[in-house]
C-alpha positions in Angstrom: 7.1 -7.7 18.4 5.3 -9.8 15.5 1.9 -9.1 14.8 -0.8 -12.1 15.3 -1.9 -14.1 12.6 -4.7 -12.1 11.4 -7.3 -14.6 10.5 -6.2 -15.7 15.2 -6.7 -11.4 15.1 -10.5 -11.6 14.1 -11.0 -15.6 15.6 -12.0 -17.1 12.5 -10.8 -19.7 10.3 -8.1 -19.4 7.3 -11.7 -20.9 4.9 -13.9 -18.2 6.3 -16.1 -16.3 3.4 -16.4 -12.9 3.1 -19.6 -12.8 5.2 -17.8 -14.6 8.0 -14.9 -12.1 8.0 -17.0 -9.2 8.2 -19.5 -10.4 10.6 -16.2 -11.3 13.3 -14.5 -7.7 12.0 -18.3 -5.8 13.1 -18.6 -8.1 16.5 -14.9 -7.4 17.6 -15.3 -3.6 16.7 -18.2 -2.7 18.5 -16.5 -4.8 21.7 -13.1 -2.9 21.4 -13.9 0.5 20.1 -12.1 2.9 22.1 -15.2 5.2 22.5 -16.9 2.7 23.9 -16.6 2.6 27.4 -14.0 -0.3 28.2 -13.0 -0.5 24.7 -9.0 -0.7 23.5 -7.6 1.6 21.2 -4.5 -0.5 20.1 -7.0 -3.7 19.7 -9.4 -1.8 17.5 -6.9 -0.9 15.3 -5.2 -4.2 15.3 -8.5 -5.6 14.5 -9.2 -3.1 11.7 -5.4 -4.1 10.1 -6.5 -7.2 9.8 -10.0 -6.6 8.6 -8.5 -4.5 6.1 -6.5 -6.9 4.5 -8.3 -10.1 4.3 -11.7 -8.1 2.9 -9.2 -8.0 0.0 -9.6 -10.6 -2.1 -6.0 -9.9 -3.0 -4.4 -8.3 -0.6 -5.7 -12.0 1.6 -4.6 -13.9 -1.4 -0.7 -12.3 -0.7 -0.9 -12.6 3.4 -1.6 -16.6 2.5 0.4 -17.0 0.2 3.8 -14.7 2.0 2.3 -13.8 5.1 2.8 -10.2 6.5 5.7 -9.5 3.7 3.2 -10.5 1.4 1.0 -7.1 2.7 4.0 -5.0 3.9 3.5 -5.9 8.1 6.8 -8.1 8.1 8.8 -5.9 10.7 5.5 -5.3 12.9 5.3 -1.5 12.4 2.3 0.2 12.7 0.8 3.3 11.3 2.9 6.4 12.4 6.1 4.3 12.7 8.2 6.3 10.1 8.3 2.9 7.9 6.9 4.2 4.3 5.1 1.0 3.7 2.9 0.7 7.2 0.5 2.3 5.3 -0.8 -1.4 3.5 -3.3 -1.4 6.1 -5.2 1.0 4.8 -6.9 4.6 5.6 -6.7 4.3 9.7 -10.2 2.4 9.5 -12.2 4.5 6.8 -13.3 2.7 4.8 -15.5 1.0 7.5 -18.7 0.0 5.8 -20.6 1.7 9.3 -19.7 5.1 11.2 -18.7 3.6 14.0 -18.4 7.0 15.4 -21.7 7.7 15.0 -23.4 4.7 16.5 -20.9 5.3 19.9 -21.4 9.1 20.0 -25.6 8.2 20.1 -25.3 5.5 22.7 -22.4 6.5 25.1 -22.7 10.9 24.9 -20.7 11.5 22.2 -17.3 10.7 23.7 -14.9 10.9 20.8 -16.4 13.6 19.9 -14.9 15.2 22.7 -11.8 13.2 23.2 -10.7 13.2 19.2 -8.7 16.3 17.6 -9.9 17.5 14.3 -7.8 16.3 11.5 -7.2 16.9 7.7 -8.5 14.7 5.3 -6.8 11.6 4.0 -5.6 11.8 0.2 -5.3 8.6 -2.1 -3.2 8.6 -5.3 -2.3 5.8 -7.8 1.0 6.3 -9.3 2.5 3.5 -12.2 6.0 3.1 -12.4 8.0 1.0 -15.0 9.5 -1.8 -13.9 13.5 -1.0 -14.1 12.1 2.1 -11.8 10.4 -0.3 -9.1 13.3 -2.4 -8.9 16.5 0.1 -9.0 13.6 2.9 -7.4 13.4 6.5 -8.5 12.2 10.2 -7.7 9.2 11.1 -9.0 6.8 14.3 -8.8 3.2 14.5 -8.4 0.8 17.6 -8.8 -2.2 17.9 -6.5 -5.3 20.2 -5.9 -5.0 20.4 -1.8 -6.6 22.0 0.6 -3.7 24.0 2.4 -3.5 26.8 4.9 -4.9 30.2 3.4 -2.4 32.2 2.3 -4.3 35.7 2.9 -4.9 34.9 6.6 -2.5 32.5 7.6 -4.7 30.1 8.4 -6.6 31.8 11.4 -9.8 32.4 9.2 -9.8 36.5 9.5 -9.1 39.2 7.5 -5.6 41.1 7.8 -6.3 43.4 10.4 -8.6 42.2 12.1 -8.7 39.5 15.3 -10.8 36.6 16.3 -13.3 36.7 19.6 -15.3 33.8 21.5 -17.9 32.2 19.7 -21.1 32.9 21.0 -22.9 29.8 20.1 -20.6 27.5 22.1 -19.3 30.5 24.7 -15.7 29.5 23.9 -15.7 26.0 24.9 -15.9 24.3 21.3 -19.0 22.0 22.4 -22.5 22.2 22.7 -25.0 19.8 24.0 -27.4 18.4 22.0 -30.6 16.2 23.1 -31.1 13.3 20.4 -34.5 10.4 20.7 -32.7 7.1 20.6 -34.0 3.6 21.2 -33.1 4.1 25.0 -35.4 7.1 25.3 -33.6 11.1 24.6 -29.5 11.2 25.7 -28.0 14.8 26.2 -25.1 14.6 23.6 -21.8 16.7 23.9 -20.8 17.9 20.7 -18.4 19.8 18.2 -19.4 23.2 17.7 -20.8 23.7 14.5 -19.8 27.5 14.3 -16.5 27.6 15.3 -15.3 24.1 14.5 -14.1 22.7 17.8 -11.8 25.9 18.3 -14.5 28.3 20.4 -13.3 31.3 18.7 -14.2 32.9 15.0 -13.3 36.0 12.8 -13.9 39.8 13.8 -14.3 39.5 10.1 -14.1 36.3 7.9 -11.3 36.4 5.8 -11.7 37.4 2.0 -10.2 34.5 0.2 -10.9 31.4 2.4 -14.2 32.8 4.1 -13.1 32.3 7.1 -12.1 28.5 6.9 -8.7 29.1 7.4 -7.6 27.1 4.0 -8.0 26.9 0.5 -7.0 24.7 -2.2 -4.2 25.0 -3.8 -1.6 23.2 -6.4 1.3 21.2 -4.7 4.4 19.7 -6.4 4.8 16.6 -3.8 8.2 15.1 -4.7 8.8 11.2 -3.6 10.9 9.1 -3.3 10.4 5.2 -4.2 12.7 3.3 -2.6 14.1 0.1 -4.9 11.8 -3.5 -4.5 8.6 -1.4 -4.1 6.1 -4.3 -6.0 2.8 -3.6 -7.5 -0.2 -3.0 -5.3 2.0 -1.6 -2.2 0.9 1.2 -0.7 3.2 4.3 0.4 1.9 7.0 3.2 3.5 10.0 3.7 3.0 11.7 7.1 1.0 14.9 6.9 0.7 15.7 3.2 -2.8 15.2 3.0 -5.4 17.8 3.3 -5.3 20.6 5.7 -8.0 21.7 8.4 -8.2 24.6 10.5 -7.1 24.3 14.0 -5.4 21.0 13.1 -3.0 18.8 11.8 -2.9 17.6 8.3 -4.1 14.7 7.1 -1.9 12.0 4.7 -1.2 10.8 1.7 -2.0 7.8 0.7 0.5 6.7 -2.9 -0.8 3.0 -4.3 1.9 2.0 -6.7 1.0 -0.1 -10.0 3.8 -1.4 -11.9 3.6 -2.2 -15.4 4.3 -5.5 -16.8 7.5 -5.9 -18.7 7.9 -7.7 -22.2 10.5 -9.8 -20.9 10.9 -10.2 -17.3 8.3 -11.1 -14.3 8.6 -11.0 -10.5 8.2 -13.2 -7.8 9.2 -11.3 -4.2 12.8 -10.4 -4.6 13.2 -12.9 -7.7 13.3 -11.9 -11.7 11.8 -14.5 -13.7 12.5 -14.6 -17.8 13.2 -17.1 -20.1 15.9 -17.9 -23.0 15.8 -20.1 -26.2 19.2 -22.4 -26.7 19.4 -24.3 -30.1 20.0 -27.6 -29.4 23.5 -28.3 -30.4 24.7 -25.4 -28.1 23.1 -28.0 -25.2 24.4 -30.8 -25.8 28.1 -29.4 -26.6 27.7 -27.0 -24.1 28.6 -23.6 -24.8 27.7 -19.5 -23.9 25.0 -17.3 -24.3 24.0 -13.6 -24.4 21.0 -13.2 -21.4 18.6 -10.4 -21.0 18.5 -8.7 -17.4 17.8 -5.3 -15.6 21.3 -4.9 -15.4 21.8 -5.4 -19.2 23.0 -8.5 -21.1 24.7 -10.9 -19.5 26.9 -14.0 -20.9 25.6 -16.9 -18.9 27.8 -20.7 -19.5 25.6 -23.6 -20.9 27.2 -26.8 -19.2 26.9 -29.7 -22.1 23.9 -31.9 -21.9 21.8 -29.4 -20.5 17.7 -30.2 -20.6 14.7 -28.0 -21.4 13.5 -26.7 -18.8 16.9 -26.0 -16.6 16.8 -23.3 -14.1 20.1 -21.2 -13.8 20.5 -18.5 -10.9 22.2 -15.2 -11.6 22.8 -14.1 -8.2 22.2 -10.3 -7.3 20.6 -9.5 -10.8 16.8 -9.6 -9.0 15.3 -7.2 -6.2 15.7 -6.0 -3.2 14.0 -4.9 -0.1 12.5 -1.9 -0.1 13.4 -2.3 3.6 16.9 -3.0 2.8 19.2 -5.5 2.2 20.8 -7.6 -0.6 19.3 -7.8 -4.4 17.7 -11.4 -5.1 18.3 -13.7 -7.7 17.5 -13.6 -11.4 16.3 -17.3 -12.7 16.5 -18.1 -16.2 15.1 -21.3 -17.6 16.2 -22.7 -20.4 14.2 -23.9 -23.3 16.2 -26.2 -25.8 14.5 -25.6 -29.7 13.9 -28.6 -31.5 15.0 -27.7 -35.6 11.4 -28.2 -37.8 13.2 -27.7 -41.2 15.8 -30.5 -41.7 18.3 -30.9 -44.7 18.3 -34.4 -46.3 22.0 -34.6 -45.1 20.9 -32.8 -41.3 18.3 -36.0 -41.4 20.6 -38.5 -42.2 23.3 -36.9 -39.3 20.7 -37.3 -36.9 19.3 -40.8 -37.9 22.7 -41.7 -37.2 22.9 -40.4 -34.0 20.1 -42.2 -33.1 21.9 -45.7 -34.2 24.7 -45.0 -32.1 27.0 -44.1 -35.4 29.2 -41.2 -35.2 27.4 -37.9 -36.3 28.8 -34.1 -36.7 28.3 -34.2 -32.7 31.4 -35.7 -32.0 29.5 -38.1 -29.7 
């Protein structure tokens, strides 16, 4: 299906400011959120995409100018859907400027407390690539300090040898309840168990490396794989390679590619951009010339008379899709150099050329 227009998403105008945007992203949130009783899980995080984006001054300069291609939501995929790019929408709503959590667990019991799974923590990275590499793609290997199951214990927080038993603060259930003074007088509150985590059980004996957390950090090789057209500013999530927690899944990583600029060459979408310098004879006889691309140099045909300023296409010499597909284009414009040093007898060709005479032209 294709996703909403985001500014329709959040019911605000293409000219709203930054106040407007996150005074509609705060009203629809607290209306949808799926602790909330009533609220919509698939709306609050369609909400929070788009939130996500146009808070971004240039992530919301992109969507206007490309629309969801601009931000990576072209084929409608959301978070989870295998698609290494559905990640441009963010961290899955953390970087709210409010715990939203917080503000539902105190006024409606502390449902998603209860309801959500404990989960590893996110990771964020920033790679830079060249630009040959973001274009053709490339393997590359980064080294990280992770949080990762213990080792010693295999994850289940106790010493070798020795079991776990039911936690006596929460009896085995993973929740305690908790009176809190809010502004609707004191609420009995269901919550995690601070003891044993959510997972009503501890260590006969916590274990001697992790302390009974079940993980520990440790270095990672994580090896990747760009695919070709990634641009700068995209975002890549790979599916459990965050942090780990015990008694849960890992979290994700989170890979924000920069490019660097190149000397030569820029990028518009799946377009190379560069420019080349033709004397002027060579335009106006017509004639070849040797062209810079990604592929190498190129001989690219000068048709006589040609103007400063002429676009030729080089089809299949730009970028493609990192979702697939056939390269773009490679444009080069032409710029015809005017000579500034002039022999007497170069003058006096030209002068004649102007009068209509004949001149070395041939015209």
């Amino acid at each position: 299906m294709a996703k909403r227009d985001y500014y329709e998403t959040l019911g605000i105008s293409k000219s709203a400011s930054a106040d407007e945007i996150k005074k509609a992203f705060r009203r629809l949130a607290v209306k949808f959120h799926p602790d909330k009783q009533g609220g919509d899980e698939a709306k609050f995080k369609e909400i929070n995409e788009a939130y996500e984006v146009l808070k971004d001054d240039a992530k919301r300069q992109r969507y206007d100018q490309f629309g969801h291609a601009g931000v990576g939501g072209a084929a409608g995929g959301g978070a989870g859907g295998g698609n290494p790019f559905d990640g441009f929408q963010g961290f899955g709503g953390q970087n709210v400027e409010f715990d939203l959590g917080d503000i539902f667990g105190s006024f409606f019991g502390g449902g998603g407390d209860q309801r959500r799974t404990r989960r590893g923590q996110d990771v964020a990275v920033e790679l830079t690539l060249d630009f040959e590499d973001a274009v053709f793609g490339v393997e590359k290997e980064i080294a990280l300090n992770l949080l990762d199951t213990c080792k010693h214990c295999k994850g289940n927080g106790a010493e070798p040898g020795f079991g776990v038993k039911t936690c006596s603060t929460c009896r085995g259930t993973g929740q305690i309840n908790r009176a809190m003074n809010t502004v609707f007088g004191q609420i009995n509150q269901t919550v995690t168990c601070d003891t044993c985590h959510g997972s009503g059980k501890v260590p006969e004996k916590p274990c001697s490396v992790c302390h009974g957390k079940g993980v520990e950090r440790q270095r990672q090789i994580i090896k990747l794989k760009i695919p070709a057209g990634v641009d700068d500013g995209a975002t890549m999530r790979v599916s459990g390679r965050g942090e780990a927690v015990q008694d849960g899944p890992k979290g994700d990583l989170y890979v924000n590619i920069r490019v660097k600029p190149h000397k030569k060459f820029t990028r518009e979408g799946s377009l190379i951009l560069s420019t080349e310098t033709v004397d002027m004879v060579t335009a106006a006889l017509g004639g070849e010339i040797k062209v810079g691309t990604v592929d190498g140099e190129l001989t690219m045909k000068i048709p006589a008379g040609t103007q400063s300023g002429t676009d030729f296409k080089l089809p299949g010499h730009g970028v493609a899709s990192p979702r697939g597909g056939s390269r773009g284009a490679h444009i080069v414009t032409v710029h015809v150099a005017t000579p500034t040093k002039l022999t007497k007898r170069q003058k006096e060709l030209l002068q004649e050329f102007g009068h209509g005479k004949k001149s070395f032209l041939g015209l």
